[in-house]
N, C-alpha and C positions, 0 to 999 in steps of 0.2 A: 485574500487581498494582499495586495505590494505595498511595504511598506515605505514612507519616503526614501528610507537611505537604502534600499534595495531599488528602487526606482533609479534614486540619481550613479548607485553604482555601475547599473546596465548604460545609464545614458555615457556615464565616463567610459565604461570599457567600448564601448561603441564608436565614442568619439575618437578614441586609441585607434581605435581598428582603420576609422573609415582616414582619419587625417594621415596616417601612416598610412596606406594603400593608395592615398592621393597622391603624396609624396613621392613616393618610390615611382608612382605610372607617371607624374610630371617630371621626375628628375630621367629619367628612362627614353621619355618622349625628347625631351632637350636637348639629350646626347645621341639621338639617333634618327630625329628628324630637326634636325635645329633650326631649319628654314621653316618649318611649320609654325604659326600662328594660329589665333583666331579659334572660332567655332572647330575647324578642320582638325586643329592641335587636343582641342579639349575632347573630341570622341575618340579620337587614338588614344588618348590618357584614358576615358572611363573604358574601352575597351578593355585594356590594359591592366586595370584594378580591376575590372571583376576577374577577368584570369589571375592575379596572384590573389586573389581573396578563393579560387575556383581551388586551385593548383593549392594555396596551402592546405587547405581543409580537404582535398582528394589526398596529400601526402601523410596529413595528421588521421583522417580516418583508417588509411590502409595501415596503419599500426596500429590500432584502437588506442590514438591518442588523440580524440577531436573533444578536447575539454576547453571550456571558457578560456581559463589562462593561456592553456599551449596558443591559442589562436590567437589571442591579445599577444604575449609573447611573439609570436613566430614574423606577424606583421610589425611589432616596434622593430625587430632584428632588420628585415628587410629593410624598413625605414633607414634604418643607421648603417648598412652596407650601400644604400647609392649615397646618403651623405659622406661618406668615407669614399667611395671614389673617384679615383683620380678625375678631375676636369678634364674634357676635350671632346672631341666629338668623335664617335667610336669609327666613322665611315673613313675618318683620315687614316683611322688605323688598320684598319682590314684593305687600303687601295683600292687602286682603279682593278685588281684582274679577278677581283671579286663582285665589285660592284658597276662599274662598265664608266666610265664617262662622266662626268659631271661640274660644277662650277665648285670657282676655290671656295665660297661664301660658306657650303653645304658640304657634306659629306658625298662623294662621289656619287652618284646614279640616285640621289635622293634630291632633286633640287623642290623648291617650293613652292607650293600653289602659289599662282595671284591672286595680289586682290582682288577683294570681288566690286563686278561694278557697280558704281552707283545705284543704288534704289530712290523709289521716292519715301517721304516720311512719311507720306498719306498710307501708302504701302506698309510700313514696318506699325503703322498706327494698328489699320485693319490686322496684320498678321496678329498682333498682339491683344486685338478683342476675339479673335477666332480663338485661339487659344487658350483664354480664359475661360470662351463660353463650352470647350469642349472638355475642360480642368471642371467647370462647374456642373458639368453634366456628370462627370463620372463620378463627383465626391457624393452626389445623389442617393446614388448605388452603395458608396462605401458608408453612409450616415445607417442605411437601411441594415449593413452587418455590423457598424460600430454602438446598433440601438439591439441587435440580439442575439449575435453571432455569424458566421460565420456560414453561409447554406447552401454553398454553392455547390450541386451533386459532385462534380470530380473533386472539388477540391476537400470533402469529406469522405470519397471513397477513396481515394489513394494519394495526391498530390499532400496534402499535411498530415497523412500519417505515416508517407515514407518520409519526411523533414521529421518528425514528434522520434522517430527508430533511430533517425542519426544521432539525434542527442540522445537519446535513453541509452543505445548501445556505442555510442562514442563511435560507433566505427561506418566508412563505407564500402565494407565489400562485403556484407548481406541481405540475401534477398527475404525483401519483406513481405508476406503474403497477406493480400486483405481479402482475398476471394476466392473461388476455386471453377471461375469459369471463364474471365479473360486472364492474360500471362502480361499485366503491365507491371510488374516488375523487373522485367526485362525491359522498361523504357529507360533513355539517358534522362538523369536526374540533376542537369546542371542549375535549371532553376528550385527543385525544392532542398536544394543544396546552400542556396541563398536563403531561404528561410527558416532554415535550421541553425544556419549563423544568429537569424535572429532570436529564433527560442531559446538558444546556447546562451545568449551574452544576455537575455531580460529576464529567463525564467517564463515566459506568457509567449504569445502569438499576436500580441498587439502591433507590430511590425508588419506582419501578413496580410495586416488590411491594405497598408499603403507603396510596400512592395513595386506592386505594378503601375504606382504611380510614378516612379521612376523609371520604369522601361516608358511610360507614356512622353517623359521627357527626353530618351537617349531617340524613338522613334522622330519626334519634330526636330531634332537638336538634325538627326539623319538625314531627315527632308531638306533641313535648310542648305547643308552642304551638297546637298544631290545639287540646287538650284544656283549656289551661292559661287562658282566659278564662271556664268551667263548672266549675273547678274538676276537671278530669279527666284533669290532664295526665300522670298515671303510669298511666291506665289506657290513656289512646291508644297512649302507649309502647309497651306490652305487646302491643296489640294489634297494631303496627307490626311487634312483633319474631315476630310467628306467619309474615309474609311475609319478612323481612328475612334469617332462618334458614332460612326454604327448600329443598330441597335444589338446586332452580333458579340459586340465586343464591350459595350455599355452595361449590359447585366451581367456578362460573366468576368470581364475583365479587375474594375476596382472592386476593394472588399472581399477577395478572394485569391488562392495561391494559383491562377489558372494561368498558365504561359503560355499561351498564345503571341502575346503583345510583345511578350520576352523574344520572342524566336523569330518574330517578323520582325522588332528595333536592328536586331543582332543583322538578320540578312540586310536590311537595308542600310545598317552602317557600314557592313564590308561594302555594299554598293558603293555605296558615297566616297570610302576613303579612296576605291579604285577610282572614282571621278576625280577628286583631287588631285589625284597622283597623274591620271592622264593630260590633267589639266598642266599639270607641273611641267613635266617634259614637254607636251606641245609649247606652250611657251619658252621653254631653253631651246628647242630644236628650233625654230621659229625663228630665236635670235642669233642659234647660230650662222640660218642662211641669211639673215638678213644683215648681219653686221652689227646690229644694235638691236636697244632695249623699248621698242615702243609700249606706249600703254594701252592698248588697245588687248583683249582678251580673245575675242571673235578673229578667226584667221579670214586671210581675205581670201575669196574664192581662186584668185590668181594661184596665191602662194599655197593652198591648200593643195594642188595639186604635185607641188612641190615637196612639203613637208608630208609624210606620214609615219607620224607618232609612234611608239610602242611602250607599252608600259614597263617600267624599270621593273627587272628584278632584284629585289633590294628590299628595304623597310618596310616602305608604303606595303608593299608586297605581302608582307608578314602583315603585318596589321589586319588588313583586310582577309589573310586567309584565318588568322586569329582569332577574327568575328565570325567568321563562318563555322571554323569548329564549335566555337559556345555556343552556335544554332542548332548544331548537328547536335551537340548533347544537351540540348535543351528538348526536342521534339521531332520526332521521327520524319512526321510529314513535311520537312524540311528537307530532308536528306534528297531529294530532286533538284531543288532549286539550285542545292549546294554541289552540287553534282554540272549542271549547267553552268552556273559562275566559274567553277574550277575547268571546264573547257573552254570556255571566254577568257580565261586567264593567259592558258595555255599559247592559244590561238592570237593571241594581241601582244604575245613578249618577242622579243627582238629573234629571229629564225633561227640565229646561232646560237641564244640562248636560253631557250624552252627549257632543259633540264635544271640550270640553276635556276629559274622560274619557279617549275615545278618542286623544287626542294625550299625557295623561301615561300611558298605557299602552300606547300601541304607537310612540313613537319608542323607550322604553327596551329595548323587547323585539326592534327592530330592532338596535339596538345594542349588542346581546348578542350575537343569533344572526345577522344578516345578513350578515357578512362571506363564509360560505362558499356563500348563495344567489348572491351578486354575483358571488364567480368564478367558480361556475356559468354564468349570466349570460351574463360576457362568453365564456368559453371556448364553450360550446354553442347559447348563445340560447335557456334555458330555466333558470331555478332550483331545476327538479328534474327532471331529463334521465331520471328513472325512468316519467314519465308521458307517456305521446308522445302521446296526443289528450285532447281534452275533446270530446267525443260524438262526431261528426262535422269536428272540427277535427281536423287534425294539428300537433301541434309538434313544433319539433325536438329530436333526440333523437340518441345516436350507435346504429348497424347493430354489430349483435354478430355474428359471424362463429361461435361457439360457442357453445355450453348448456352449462350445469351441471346442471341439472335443472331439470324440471316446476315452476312456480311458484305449484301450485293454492293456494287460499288455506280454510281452515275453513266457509266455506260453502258451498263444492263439496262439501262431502260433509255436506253438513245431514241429508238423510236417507238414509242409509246405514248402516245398523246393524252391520255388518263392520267397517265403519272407529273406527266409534266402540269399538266393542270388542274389536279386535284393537291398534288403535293409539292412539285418543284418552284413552280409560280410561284404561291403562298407564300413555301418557304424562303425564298427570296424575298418577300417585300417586308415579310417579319423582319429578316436581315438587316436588308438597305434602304428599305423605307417606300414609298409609294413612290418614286423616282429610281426604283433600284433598275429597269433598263440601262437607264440612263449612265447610273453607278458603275455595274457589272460591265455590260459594253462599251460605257467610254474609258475604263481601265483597260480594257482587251483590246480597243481600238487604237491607245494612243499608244500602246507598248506595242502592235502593230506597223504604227506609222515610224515611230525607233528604229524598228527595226529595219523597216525600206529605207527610208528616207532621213537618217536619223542626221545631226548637224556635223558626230565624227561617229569614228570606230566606235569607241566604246559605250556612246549611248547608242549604236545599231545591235550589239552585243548583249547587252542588259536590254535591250528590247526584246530580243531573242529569250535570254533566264526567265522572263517573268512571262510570255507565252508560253513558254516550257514548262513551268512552274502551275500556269492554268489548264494545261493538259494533265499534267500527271496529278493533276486534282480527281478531273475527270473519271481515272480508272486507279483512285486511289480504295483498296479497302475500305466498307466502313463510312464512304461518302452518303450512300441513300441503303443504311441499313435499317433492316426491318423485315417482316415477312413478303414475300412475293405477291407484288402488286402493290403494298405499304410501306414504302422506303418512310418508317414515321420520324428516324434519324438524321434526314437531309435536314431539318431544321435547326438543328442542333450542333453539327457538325458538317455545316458550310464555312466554319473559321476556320478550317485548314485552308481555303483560299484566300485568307485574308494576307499571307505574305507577298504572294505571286499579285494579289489587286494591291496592295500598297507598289510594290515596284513599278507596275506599270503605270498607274495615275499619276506620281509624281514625275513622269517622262511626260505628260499632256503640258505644260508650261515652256517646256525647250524643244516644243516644234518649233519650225519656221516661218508658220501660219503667225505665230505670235511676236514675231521682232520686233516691231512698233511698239511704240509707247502706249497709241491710243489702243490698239486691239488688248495690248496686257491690260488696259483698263478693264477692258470689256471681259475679258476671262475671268480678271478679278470678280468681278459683279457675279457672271454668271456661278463659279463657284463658291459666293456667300449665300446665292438664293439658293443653290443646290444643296447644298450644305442648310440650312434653316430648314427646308422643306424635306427631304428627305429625313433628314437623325433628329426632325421634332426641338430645334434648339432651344425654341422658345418654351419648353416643356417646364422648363428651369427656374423659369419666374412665378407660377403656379405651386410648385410642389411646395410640400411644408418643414422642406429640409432645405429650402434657399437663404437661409441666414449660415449654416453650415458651410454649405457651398461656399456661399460669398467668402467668407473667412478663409476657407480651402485656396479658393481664387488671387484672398490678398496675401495669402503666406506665398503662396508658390508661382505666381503671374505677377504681380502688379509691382513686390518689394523687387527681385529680380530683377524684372524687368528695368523697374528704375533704377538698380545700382546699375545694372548693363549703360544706362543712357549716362551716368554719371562719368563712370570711367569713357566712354566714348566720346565727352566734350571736356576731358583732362582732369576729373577730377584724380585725388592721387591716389596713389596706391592703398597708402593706410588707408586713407577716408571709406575706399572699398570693400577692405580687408576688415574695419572696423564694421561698416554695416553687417556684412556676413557674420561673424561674430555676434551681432545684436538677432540677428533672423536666427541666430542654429540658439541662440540662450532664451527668445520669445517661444520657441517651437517646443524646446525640452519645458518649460516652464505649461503650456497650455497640455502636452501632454499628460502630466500624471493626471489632472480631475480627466482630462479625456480616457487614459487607461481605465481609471476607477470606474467611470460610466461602462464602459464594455466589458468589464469585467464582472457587472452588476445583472448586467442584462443578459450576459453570453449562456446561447443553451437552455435561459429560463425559461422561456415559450409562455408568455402569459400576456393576457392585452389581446390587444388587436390581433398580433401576429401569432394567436397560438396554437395553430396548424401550419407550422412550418415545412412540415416533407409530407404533402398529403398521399393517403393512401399506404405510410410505412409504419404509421404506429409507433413511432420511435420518441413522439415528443416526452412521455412520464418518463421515456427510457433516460433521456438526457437530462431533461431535470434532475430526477435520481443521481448520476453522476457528478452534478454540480456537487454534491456533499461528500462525494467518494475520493480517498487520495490513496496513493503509493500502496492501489490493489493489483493483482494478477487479473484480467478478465479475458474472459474465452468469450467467442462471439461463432456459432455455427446458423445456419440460414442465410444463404446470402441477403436478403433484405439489410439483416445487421452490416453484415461485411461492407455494403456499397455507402453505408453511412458512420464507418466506428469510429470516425475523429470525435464524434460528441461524447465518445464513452472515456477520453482520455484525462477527462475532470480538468478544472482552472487553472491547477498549476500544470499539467501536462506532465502530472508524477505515478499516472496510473498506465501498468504495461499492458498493453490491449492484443489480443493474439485471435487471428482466424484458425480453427480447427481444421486441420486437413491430411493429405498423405501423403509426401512426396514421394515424387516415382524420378524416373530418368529423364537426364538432360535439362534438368532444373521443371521439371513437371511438378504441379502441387492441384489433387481433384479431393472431392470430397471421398469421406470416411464409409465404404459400401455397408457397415454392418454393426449390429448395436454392440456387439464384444469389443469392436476394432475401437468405435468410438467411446464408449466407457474408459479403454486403457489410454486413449488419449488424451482424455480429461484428468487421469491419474497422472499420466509424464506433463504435463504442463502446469501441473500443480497451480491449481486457481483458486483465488478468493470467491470469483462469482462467473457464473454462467449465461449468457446471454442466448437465447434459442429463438430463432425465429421463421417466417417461411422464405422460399425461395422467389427472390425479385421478379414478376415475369414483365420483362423490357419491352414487350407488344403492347399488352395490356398490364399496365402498373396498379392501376384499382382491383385486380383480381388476381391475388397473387398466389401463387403454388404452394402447397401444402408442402412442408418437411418435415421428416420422421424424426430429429434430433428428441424432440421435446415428449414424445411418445416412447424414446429409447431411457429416459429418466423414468419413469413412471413404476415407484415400485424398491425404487433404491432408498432408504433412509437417511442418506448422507447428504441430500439435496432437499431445499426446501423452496419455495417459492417467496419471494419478496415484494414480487413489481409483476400486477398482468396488467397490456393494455393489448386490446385483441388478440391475435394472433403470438405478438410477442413478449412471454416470457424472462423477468431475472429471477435465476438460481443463485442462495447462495449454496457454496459448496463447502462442509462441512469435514470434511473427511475422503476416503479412498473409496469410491464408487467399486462394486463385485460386478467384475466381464461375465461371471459366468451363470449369474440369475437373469440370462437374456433369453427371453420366450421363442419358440418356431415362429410365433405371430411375428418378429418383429422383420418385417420383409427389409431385403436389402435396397442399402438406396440407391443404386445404380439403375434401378428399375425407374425411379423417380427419384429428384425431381427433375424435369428439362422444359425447355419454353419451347411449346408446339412448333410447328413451321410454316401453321398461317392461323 
């Protein structure tokens, strides 16, 4: 348990970090887009802080110096070199032959969005009960891990225990093995990078419940500026929140380290700032031909053929390719999208100047996400060790020794009408709800109509990334895997389309079907009954965690939102600055009893819920840990491996290690023979041994027999502590003899592996 003053110390080093990294990304933001205000201004800043919160801890880990202090330290420093320099606006000082053209007000080739237009108040009314009720959906989900822990399969088979390695080994350029039959440690680990900031600065994982409720907020913050230079920005919201609620994105997203929602906010804010910024310049070019400053946003169709816009290469620039890289190293199945944005970048900058385009857009977006291509890189000799040829080339790659399953992908069964209606159907209304037609093709549809017909360039452009983004869904690895003829993985991992469907639905509000007033009414309407009836809103009123929620709702919707309306009819600064103040001291104040309650219940399995991972037999295993601290523990069977975040005990002081062999080009399969693995249980010198069978991902209720626990049998140095079926705790005693191993004991290369139907 956390004592108060351990409690309030993580909450002080936190508030260090995070007010210092605000700082630095508003004083940064002011001197480099000084014409920016508004919503627009504030996601370039959180862009911005997570990159130097990304960047210090990639620089403090590649020394193994990612400790509490260094990381408090290194963001105060930051903080106090932008307050140290010098005033002015940096674009005055780099010139026009860098930056191209621009008004004396701003810094050259950076001018600023307009305002946006008028909304109604009815509008920002609804925008802001949408938002609550999709706040109050998801805290749902996170009450259900804040009452036991944590259960979400990825983010117990790897996602929080490659965060749990960064802090135990202070460093990030190791690769952490939880298994020996997919190669995800070779994934970019920008978001479990963020949650290992928060294990570092609390000592606990109580942060990793609510994580992703902040990306929940950077995603609507994103919507609103997609819409908010058309004057649409509570309709895009809305439209946001049809995907956003989900049921895809509802169970896995709060309450758990799953970054999905991370890697789709991130693309859709580089969307958005590219909006801004096109908006920017349309309007400076606008006023250049016209002579003057009207206020009108929408170009007239006359002068539209007159003006054609292009996006500066400049700041805005950076920013947005900034956000893209922290997508690209947040989740692979991003790497398309990102791919298409940066040809739409290309393609939309001024003719003569593509290459400095291409250099303010793809260093920052290297320097977001590049870090974990590089250890790639060096470790394998490939930056994405998932791809082992280009046509007829071979690259290197590492040799899996095991299968989990078939890898087919959504276009292996294009036309198969079995599949699609035994499995694909289903699995989509699981998704999107009993309106998911509706859902799936009116996103496909309106990024469609973007793209023909869209109002300029660059929503014709981003109509284009997020079709593109729905195709290479299509024939993404891994989309409908499972045994041939059983894609039983399409249901599971249809949220790789969730970034490519967020893009494209918030382009449904800035057609030109919609320009009236009274038809945006009518969209409005239609997308709150879409949204109710499809993601089940009303679910929220029922369940017996809606006092939670509601609470959830008034910390993070309602106080906000009213300081927002405060400051927007002049209240003052302080009065503003004092409410936040009162929300961040009510918030730290309700968490410790809230820590205490999840740290009560974390892993206990008992009550109602105490078949937590059915059919893995792991719940006595995790109990058991709750009393285990600062052990060694070996975990062999994959079963154990897809679940060993529960073996890492409450303070997260016990070192949990997968058994295995590493071979070439960062390869790691299981141990073929009982000598080989005996001497491995000897080098990893363990407290306790965890043996279990091998997961089978087809059928999870019958799983695969593994020899580990057969290979003990007979040594005295091991005893047994914990049976609960199949799985086995050892504690280990002493140095296990390689060479009392039987002819019996077959090698496991023979077994074990998951059939192929």
């Amino acid at each position: 348990m956390v004592s108060l003053g351990s409690y309030l110390l993580g909450a002080l080093e936190l508030a260090v970090v995070a007010l210092s990294l605000a700082f630095a990304a508003f004083s940064l933001r002011r001197r480099l887009l000084p014409g920016w205000e508004g919503a627009a201004a504030r996601l370039v800043e959180i862009v911005a802080a997570v990159a130097f919160l990304t960047w210090i801890s990639e620089v403090l880990g590649t020394f193994g110096l990612f400790y509490a202090g260094a990381v408090v330290a290194a963001s105060a420093l930051l903080a106090a070199a932008c307050a140290l320099w010098p005033p002015g606006p940096v674009g005055a000082q780099l010139g026009p032959t860098v930056l191209g053209a621009g008004r004396a007000s701003a810094p050259r080739g950076t001018p600023a969005p307009p305002p946006p237009a008028g909304e109604s108040g009815w509008q920002l009314v609804v925008m802001v009960v949408v938002i609550a009720v999709v706040v109050g959906h998801w805290a749902i989900t996170a009450k259900h891990a804040l009452d036991r822990g944590i259960f979400n399969f990825d983010s117990l088979w790897y996602h929080l225990p490659f965060a749990a390695d960064m802090v135990q080994s202070h460093s990030m350029t190791g690769m952490h093995h939880v298994d020996t039959v997919f190669t995800n440690w070779f994934y970019p680990q920008n978001s479990e990078l963020l949650h290992a900031v928060g294990m570092l600065l609390t000592g606990r994982d109580t942060l990793s419940l609510f994580i992703n409720f902040g990306w929940l907020g950077v995603a609507f913050l994103a919507a609103w500026c997609v819409g908010r230079p058309y004057g649409r920005g509570s309709l895009t919201v809305i439209a946001a929140a049809i995907l956003l609620e989900c049921h895809t994105l509802v169970v896995r997203g709060p309450g758990s380290a799953k970054n999905d929602i991370a890697a789709a906010a991130l693309l859709l804010a580089a969307i958005a700032i590219l909006v801004n910024a096109w908006s920017a310049r349309r309007k400076e070019e606008r006023e250049e031909a016209e002579g003057s400053s009207p206020p009108a946003v929408v170009v007239p169709s006359a002068m539209r053929e007159k003006v054609r816009p292009h996006l500066p290469p400049s700041w805005p620039l950076a920013a947005a390719g900034l956000a893209v890289g922290l997508a690209a190293g947040t989740k692979v199945t991003v790497l398309a999208m990102a791919a298409a944005l940066s040809l739409a970048v290309l393609v939309l900058a001024p003719s003569g100047r593509r290459w400095a385009a291409a250099g303010w857009w793809f260093v920052p977006a290297l320097l977001g996400g590049g870090f974990w291509y590089l250890r790639n890189l060096v470790v394998a000799g490939n930056p994405l060790p998932a791809i082992e040829s280009l046509g007829p080339i071979s690259l290197p790659h590492p040799e899996r020794l095991q299968i989990g399953r078939p890898e087919f992908s959504i276009a292996h069964y294009a036309t198969d009408p079995g599949v699609w209606r035994h499995y694909f159907a289903p699995g989509l209304h699981d998704a999107f709800g009993a309106l998911w037609p509706l859902v799936v093709f009116g996103a496909a549809a309106a990024a469609l109509l973007a793209l023909l017909r869209g109002r300029d360039r660059v929503l014709r452009w981003i109509g284009g990334v997020a079709l593109f983004g729905m195709l290479a869904y299509i024939f993404t690895p891994l989309s409908a895997a499972g045994a041939e003829g059983e894609p039983v993985g399409f249901a599971i991992n249809v949220r790789y389309v969730e970034a490519a469907l967020l893009a494209g639905i918030v382009l449904l509000p800035l057609a030109r079907a919609f320009d009236g007033r009274r038809r945006q009414w009518w969209l409005l309407g239609t997308l709150v009954v879409v949204l109710v009836v499809t993601d089940r809103s009303d679910s929220v009123l029922r369940d017996p965690s809606r006092l939670f929620a509601a609470l959830t709702v008034f910390l993070l919707v309602a106080v906000p939102a009213a300081l927002w309306l405060a400051r927007e009819r002049g209240a003052a600064r302080g009065v503003v600055i004092g409410g936040c103040a009162a929300l961040a001291v009510a918030v730290v104040a309700i968490g410790y009893p809230v820590q205490r309650h999840y740290l009560d219940g974390r892993f206990a399995n008992t009550g109602a819920h105490d078949e937590q991972i059915p059919g893995m037999d792991l719940d006595s295993t995790f109990r058991w840990a709750r009393g285990i601290d600062h052990a060694r523990i070996g975990l062999v069977g994959t079963t154990a491996g897809f679940a060993g975040y529960g073996l890492y005990g409450t303070d997260l002081s016990n070192e949990v290690r997968y058994l295995g062999a590493e071979g070439p080009h960062g390869a790691f399969n299981a141990i073929p023979t009982c000598s080989q693995f005996r001497a491995a249980v000897n080098a990893a010198d363990l407290d306790y041994l965890v043996t279990a069978p091998f997961l089978n991902f087809l059928h999870p209720d019958k799983p695969i027999s593994s020899p580990e626990a057969r290979w003990l049998r007979g040594d005295p140095t091991v005893s047994p502590v914990l049976r609960s079926g199949p799985v086995t705790v050892w504690k280990v005693a002493g140095r296990l003899d390689p060479s009392t191993c039987g002819p019996a004991n077959a090698p496991l290369r023979e077994i074990p592996d998951t059939p192929a139907g």
